[in-house]
TORLUM-156459 format. One record per residue (C-alpha): x, z, y; residue in three letters. Coordinates in steps of 0.2 Angstrom, whole numbers, padded with zeros to 4 digits, always signed. Example, Ala and Ser with C-alpha at 12.3 -4.5 7.8 and 13.67 -1.06 7.14 Angstrom:
// TORLUM-156459
+0062+0039-0022ALA/+0068+0036-0005SER/
// end
This chain:
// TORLUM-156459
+0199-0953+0308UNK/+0207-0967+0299UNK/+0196-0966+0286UNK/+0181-0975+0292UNK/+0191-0991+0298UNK/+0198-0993+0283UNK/+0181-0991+0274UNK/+0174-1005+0283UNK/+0189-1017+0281UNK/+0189-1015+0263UNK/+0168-1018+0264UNK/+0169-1033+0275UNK/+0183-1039+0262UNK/+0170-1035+0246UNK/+0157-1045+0255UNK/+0168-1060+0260UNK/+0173-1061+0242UNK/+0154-1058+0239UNK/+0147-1073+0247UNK/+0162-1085+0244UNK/+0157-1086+0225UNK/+0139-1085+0228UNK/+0140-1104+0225UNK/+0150-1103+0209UNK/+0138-1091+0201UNK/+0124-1101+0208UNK/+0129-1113+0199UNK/+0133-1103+0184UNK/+0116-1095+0186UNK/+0107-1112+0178UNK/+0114-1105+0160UNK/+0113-1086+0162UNK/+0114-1080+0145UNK/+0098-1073+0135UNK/+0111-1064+0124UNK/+0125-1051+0128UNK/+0138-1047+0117UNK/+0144-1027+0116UNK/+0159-1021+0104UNK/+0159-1002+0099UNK/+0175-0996+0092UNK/+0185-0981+0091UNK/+0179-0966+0100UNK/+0172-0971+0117UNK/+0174-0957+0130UNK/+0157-0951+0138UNK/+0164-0958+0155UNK/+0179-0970+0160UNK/+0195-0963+0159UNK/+0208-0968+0172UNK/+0218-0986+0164UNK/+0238-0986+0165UNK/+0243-0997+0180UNK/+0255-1005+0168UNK/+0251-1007+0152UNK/+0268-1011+0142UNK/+0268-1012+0124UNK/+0249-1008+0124UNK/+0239-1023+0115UNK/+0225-1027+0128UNK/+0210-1023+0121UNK/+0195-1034+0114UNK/+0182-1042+0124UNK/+0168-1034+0125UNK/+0174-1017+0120UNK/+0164-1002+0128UNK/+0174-0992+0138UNK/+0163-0976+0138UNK/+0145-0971+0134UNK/+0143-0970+0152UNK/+0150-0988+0156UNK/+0135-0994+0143UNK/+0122-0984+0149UNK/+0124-0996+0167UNK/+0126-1010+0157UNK/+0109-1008+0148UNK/+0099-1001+0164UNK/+0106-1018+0172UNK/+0100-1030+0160UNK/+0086-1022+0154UNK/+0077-1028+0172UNK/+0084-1045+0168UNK/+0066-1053+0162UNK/+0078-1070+0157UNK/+0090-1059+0144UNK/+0079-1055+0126UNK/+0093-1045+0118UNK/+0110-1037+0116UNK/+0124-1042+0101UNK/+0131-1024+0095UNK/+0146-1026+0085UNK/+0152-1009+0078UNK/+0170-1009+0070UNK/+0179-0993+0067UNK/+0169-0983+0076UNK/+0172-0964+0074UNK/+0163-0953+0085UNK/+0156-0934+0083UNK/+0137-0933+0082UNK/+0131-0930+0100UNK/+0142-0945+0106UNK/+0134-0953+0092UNK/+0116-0948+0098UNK/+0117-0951+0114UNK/+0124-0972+0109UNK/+0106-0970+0097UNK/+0095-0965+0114UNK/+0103-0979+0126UNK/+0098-0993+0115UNK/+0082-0982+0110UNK/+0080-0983+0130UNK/+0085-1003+0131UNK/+0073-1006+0118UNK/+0059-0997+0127UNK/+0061-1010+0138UNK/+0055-1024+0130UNK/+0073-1029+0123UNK/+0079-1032+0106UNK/+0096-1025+0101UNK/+0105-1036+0084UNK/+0119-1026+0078UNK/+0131-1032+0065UNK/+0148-1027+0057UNK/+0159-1030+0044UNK/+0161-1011+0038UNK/+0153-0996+0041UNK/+0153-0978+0036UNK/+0140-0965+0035UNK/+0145-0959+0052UNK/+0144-0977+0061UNK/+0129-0981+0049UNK/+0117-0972+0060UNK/+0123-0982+0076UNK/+0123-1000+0066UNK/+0104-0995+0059UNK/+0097-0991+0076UNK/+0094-1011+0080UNK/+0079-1021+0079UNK/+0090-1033+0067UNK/+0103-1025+0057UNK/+0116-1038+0052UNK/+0132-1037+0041UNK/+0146-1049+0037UNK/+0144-1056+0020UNK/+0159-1047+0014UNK/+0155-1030+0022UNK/+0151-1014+0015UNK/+0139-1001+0020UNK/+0150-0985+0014UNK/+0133-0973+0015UNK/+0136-0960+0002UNK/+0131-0946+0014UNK/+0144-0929+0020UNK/+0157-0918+0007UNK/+0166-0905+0012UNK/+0183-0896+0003UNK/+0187-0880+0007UNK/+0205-0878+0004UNK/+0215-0862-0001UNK/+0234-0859-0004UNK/+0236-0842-0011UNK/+0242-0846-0028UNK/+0253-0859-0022UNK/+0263-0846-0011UNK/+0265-0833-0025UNK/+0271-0847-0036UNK/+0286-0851-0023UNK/+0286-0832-0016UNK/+0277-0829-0002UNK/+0267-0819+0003UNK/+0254-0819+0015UNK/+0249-0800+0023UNK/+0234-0804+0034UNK/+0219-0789+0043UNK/+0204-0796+0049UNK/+0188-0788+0057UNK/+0174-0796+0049UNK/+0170-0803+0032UNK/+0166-0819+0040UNK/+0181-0821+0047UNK/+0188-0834+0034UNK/+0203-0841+0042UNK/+0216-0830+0033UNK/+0210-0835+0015UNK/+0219-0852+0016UNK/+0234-0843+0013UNK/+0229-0824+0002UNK/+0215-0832-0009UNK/+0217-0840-0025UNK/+0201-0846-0024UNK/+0187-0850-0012UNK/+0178-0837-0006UNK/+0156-0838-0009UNK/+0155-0836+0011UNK/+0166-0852+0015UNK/+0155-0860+0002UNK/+0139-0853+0011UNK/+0144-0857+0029UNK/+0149-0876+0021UNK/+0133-0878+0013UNK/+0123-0874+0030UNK/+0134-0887+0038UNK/+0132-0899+0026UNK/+0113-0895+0025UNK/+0110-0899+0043UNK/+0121-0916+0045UNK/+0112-0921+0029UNK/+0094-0918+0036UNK/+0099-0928+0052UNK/+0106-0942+0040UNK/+0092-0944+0029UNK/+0078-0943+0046UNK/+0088-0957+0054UNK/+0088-0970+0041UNK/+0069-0964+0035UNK/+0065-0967+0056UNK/+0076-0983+0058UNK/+0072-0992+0041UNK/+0054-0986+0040UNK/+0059-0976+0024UNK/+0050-0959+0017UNK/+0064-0944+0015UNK/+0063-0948-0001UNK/+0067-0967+0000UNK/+0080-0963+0014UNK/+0090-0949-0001UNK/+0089-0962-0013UNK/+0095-0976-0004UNK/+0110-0961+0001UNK/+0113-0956-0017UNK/+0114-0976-0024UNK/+0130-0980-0010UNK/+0141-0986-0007UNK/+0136-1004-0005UNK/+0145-1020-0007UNK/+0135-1032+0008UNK/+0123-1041-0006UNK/+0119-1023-0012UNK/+0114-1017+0003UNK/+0103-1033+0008UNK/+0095-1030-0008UNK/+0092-1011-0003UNK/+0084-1013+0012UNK/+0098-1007+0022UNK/+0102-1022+0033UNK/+0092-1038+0035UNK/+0103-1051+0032UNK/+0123-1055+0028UNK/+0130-1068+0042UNK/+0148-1074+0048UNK/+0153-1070+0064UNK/+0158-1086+0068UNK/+0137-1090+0066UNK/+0131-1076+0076UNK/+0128-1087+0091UNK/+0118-1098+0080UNK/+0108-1084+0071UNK/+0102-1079+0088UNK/+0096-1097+0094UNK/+0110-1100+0105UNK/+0114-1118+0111UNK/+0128-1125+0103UNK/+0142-1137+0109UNK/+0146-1153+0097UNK/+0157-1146+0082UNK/+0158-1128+0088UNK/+0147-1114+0085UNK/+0140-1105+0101UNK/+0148-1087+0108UNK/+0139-1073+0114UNK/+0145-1071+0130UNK/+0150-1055+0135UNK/+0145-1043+0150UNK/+0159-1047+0161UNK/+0153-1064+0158UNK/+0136-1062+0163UNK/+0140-1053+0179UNK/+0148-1070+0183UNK/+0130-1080+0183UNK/+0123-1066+0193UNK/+0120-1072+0213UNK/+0120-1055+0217UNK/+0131-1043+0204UNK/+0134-1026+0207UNK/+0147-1022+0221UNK/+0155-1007+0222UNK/+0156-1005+0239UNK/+0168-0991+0247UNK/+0153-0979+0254UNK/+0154-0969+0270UNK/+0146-0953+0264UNK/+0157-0948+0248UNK/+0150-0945+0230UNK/+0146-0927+0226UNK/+0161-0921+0214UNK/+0160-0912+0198UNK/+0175-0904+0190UNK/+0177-0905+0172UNK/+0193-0894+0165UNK/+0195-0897+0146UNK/+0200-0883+0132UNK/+0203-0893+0120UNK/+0214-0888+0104UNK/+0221-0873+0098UNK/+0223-0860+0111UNK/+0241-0853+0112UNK/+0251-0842+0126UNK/+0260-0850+0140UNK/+0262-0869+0148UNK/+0274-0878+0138UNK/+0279-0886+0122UNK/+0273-0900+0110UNK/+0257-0899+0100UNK/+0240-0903+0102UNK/+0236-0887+0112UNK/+0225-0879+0125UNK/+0240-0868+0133UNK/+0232-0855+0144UNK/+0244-0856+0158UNK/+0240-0874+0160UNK/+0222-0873+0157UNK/+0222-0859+0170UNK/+0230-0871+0182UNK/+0216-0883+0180UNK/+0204-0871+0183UNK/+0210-0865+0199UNK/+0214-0882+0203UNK/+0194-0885+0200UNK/+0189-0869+0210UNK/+0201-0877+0225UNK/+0195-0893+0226UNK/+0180-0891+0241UNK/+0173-0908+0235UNK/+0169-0902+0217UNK/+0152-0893+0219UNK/+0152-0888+0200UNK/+0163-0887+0186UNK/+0158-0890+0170UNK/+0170-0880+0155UNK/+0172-0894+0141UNK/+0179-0883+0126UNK/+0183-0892+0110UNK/+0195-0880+0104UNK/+0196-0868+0087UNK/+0203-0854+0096UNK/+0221-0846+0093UNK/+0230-0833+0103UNK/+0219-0818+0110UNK/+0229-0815+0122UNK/+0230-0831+0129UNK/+0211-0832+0125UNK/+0209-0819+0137UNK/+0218-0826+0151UNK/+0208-0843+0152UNK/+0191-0828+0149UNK/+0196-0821+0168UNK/+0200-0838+0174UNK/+0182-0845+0171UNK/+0177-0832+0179UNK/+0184-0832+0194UNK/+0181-0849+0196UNK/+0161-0844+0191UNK/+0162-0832+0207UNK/+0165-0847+0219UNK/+0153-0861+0211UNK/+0142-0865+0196UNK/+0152-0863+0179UNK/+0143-0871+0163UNK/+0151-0874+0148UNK/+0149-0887+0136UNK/+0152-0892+0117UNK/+0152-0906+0106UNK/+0163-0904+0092UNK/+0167-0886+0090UNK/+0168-0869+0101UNK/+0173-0854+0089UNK/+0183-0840+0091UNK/+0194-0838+0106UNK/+0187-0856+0110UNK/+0170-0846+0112UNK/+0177-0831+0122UNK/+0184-0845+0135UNK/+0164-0852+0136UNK/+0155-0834+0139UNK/+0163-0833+0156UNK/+0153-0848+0161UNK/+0136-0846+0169UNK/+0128-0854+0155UNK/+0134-0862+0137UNK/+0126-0879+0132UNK/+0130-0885+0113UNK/+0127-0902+0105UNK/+0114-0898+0090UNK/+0127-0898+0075UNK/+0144-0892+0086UNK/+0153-0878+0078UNK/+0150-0863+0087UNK/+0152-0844+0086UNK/+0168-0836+0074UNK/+0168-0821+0084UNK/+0181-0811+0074UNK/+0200-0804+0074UNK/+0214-0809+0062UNK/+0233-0803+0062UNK/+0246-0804+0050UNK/+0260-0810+0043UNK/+0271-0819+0030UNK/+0282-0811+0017UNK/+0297-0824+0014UNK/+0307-0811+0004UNK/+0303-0814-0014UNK/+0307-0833-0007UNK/+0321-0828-0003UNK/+0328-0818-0018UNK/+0325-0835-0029UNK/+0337-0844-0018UNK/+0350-0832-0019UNK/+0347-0828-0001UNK/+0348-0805+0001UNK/+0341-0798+0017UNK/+0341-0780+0020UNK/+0332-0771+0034UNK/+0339-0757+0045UNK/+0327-0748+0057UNK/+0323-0735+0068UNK/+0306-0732+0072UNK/+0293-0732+0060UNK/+0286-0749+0067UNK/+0302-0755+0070UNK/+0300-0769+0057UNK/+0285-0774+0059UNK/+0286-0793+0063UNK/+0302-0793+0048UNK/+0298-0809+0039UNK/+0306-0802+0024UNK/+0296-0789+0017UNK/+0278-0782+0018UNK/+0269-0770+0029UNK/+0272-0752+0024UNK/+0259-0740+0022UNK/+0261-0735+0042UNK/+0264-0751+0048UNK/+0248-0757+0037UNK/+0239-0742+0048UNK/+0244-0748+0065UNK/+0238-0766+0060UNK/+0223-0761+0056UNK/+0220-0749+0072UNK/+0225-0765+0083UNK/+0215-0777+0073UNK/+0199-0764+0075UNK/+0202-0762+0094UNK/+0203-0781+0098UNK/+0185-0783+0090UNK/+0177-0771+0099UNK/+0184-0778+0114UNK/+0179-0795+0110UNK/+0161-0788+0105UNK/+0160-0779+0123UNK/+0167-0795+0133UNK/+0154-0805+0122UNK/+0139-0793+0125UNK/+0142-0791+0143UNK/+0141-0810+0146UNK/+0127-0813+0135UNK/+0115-0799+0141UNK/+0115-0788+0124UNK/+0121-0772+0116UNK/+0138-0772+0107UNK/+0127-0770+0091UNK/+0117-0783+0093UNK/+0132-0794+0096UNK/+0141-0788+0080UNK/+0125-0793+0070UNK/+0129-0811+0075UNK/+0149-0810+0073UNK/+0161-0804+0061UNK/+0167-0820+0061UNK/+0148-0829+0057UNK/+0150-0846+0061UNK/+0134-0856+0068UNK/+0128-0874+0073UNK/+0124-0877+0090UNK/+0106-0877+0086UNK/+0107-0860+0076UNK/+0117-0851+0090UNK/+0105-0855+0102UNK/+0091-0843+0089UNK/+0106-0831+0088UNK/+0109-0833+0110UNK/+0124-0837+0111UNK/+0122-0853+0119UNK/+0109-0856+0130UNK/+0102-0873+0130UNK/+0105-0887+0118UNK/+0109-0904+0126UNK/+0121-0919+0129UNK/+0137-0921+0142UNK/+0126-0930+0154UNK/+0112-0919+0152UNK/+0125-0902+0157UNK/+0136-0913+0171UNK/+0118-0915+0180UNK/+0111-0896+0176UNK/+0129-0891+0185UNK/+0126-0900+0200UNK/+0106-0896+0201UNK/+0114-0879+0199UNK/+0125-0881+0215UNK/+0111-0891+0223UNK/+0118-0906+0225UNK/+0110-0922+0219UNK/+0114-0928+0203UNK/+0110-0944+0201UNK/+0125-0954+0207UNK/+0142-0942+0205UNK/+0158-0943+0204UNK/+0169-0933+0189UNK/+0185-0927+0191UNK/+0196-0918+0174UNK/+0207-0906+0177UNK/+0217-0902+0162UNK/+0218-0906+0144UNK/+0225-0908+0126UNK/+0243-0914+0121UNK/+0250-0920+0103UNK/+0248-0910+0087UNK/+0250-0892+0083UNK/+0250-0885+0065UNK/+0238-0871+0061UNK/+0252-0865+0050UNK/+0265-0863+0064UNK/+0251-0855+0074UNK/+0248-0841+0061UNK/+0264-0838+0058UNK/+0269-0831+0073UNK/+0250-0821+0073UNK/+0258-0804+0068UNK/+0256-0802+0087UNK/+0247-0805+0099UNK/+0231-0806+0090UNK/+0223-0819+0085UNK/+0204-0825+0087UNK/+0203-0842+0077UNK/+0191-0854+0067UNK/+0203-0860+0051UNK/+0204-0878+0055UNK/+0214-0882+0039UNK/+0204-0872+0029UNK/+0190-0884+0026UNK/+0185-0899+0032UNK/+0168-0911+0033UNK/+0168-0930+0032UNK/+0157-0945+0029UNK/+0166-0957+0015UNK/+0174-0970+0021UNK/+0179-0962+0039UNK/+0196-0951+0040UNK/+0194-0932+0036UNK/+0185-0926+0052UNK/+0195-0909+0054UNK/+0185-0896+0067UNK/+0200-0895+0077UNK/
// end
């Protein structure tokens, strides 16, 4: 009841405030600016998250900064009918974001530009992860200082066998599927021909989408575009010389460089957005509405999966994440829920329990699940209980398989003098003892419960995706895939970006999708090691993507870790 009122006091007070600066951007309006100035830096969210009413000990951030992908995808709509304004100024510094936020930054200005708009981008560095971004512009600038560190994607592929044996420990690991790699970074002394196999497709597919985005944005062949990869990295007279940016200019001159006026003795800014609003007679107005936004839920799995709701790490703990969930199927304004998994895996048993939460989420309203970064392993079992899977193009996907094991500590522990002995009764009895290996029958029961997990992960995975347990096992053992190549394997069904799946959600619940409000439930916390994960995996099982195994990186960025 009290609603309403208050939804027109806060409307008359928005309109008041409206029409009271009307003359001040009037005014204003006579020099509305034909340039707008953007910042892209760190990793932009795809929509806003919510801002800290206090902010202390936080350095405020920069003009111009983009807050999310969604944030500048308004923006651009909103000048891009402005038939004064010729362009945007992109500045990209330090950007570092995974390749479908990446693509979908590369088909907003795509979409600006469409419009009869000219995007100038410049920066002082940039990586071959950021490269892409900076390239996409009309105009490619670079501070005479800069560097274009484009030398294309490596991979490492780590394993610490020999280094345990060396100190006297002893890794004891079964796993169901030779694909199933995880347990190698700590029993090989060497890395394995499938790791190398399933880096080299990865590598394969970033590099093709490398080498086809500078041949499209610097009307390069292939050929040209590898070349121009192999001869980096580039001081900024270098890459002038190369073809790879169109000319090296100060920041303080950019205002000039894009024909702006000057005052006397001071070289022009670019204004920024907020700035531009300000000369608008009529900006945008969010005005309080009557009817209510449809809602989407979005609960996040993000980080290594693990059993219970507490404790420090960068973890998706299943008791929390299945608070989320019901929280989401609760909420009777959320219409759809869309599952954003960015996790390796971990426990199966914890695995499981997020598994039956989807789903009984999926019973009341439409589930889709949705990965950018990487969905593997238990991460994966989490996703099939949605109605449907969406996958960016090159997201890790896929991992189905089953580890356990343990570490031996006691030849460790004989060098430092320190003497454990084990009493038992029970033949199992010592099973998780740290200071010895499996016996024969203790060896036996591991592999038993290793065997059973798999075929119940095969059975859970067929069952959602429609097939036999054969045909699912064909396509795990561990097998890791991209987004692109799981959808030829099915098991994900569409491939797309986070806009793309929060829309499908809604059209799923028929509600319409193109104005919505999202709300997260859920969500990652600090840093777990791998390490501490596995060893405690004696029990439960485990179903996990080795994130410290091996690693894929563009030089110049920090090693990007699929974790």
């Amino acid at each position: 009841m009290l609603r309403l009122p208050f939804l027109l006091v806060v409307n008359l007070f928005l309109g008041l405030r409206l029409l009271l600066g009307l003359p001040f951007r009037l005014i204003a309006g006579r020099k509305r600016p034909t340039w707008v100035r953007f910042r892209l830096s760190g990793t932009p969210p795809y929509r806003p998250r919510p801002v800290p009413r206090f902010r202390w000990g936080r350095a405020p951030e920069e003009p111009a900064t983009v807050t999310s992908v969604e944030a500048l995808g308004r923006a651009l709509k909103l000048l891009a009918r402005d038939a004064k304004l010729e362009g945007i100024l992109l500045e990209v510094e330090g950007l570092g974001v995974p390749d479908a936020r990446r693509e979908a930054l590369r088909a907003l200005l795509s979409d600006f530009q469409a419009a009869g708009k000219r995007v100038v981008s410049w920066a002082v560095m940039v990586d071959t992860d950021a490269y892409p971004v900076l390239a996409a512009a009309d105009e490619v600038l670079l501070a005479p200082m800069g560097r274009v560190e484009l030398v294309g994607y490596a991979a490492e592929a780590t394993v610490l066998g020999e280094a345990f044996e060396r100190v006297g420990i002893q890794a004891h690991f079964a796993r169901r599927g030779d694909y199933k790699t995880a347990p190698e970074l700590f029993t090989d002394g060497k890395v394995s021909d499938i790791q190398r196999q399933t880096l080299e497709s990865f590598l394969d597919e970033r590099y093709g989408a490398l080498v086809a985005a500078i041949a499209a944005d610097r009307g390069k062949t292939p050929e040209e575009a590898r070349a121009l990869i192999d001869a980096g990295p580039y001081s900024a007279k270098r890459a002038l010389e190369a073809g790879l940016v169109d000319g090296l200019v100060h920041e303080a001159d950019l205002g000039t460089h894009l024909g702006l006026e000057a005052k006397k003795d001071e070289e022009p800014p670019v204004p920024t957005f907020d700035a531009y609003l300000e000369t608008l007679a009529f900006p945008p107005v969010k005005w309080r509405r009557f009817k209510r936004k449809p809602r989407l839920a979005v609960v996040d799995v993000a980080g290594i999966i693990i059993p219970g709701g507490g404790g420090a790490g960068r973890f998706a703990a299943a008791d929390s994440v299945v608070k989320a969930l019901r929280q989401a199927g609760r909420d009777t304004r959320a219409k759809a829920v869309v599952l954003a998994v960015s996790s390796p895996g971990g426990s199966a048993l914890a695995s499981e329990q997020i598994l039956e939460a989807v789903k009984r989420v999926a019973k009341q309203k439409p589930v889709i699940a949705y990965v950018d970064q990487v969905c593997a392993s238990g991460g994966y079992m989490a996703a099939i209980g949605a109605k449907e899977i969406w996958s960016a193009p090159h997201a890790v996907v896929g991992s189905i398989g089953i580890f356990m094991g343990k570490f031996d500590y006691g030849a460790l522990l004989e060098k430092l003098g320190i003497h454990r002995t084990t009493l038992a009764r029970g033949e199992n009895a010592a099973f998780f003892s740290s200071s010895r290996a499996f016996t024969p029958h203790e060896r036996a029961a591991l592999e038993r419960e290793v065997e059973e997990g798999y075929q119940s992960f095969l059975e859970l995975v067929a069952q959602a995706r429609g097939r036999t347990k054969e045909e699912i096992h064909q396509r795990a053992e561990g097998r890791v895939y991209s987004g692109l190549r799981a959808k030829e394997a099915g098991l994900v069904d569409r491939i797309g970006g986070f806009e793309e799946v929060c829309r499908h959600a809604l059209e799923e619940a028929r509600v319409a999708s193109d104005d919505f409000e999202l709300v997260r439930y859920g969500g990652a916390r600090g840093g777990l090691s791998l390490l501490k994960l596995l060893s405690g995996a004696a029990h439960p099982a485990t179903y996990a993507f080795c994130t410290a195994s091996w690693s894929l990186w563009g030089f110049g960025a920090a090693s990007r870790r699929f974790d």
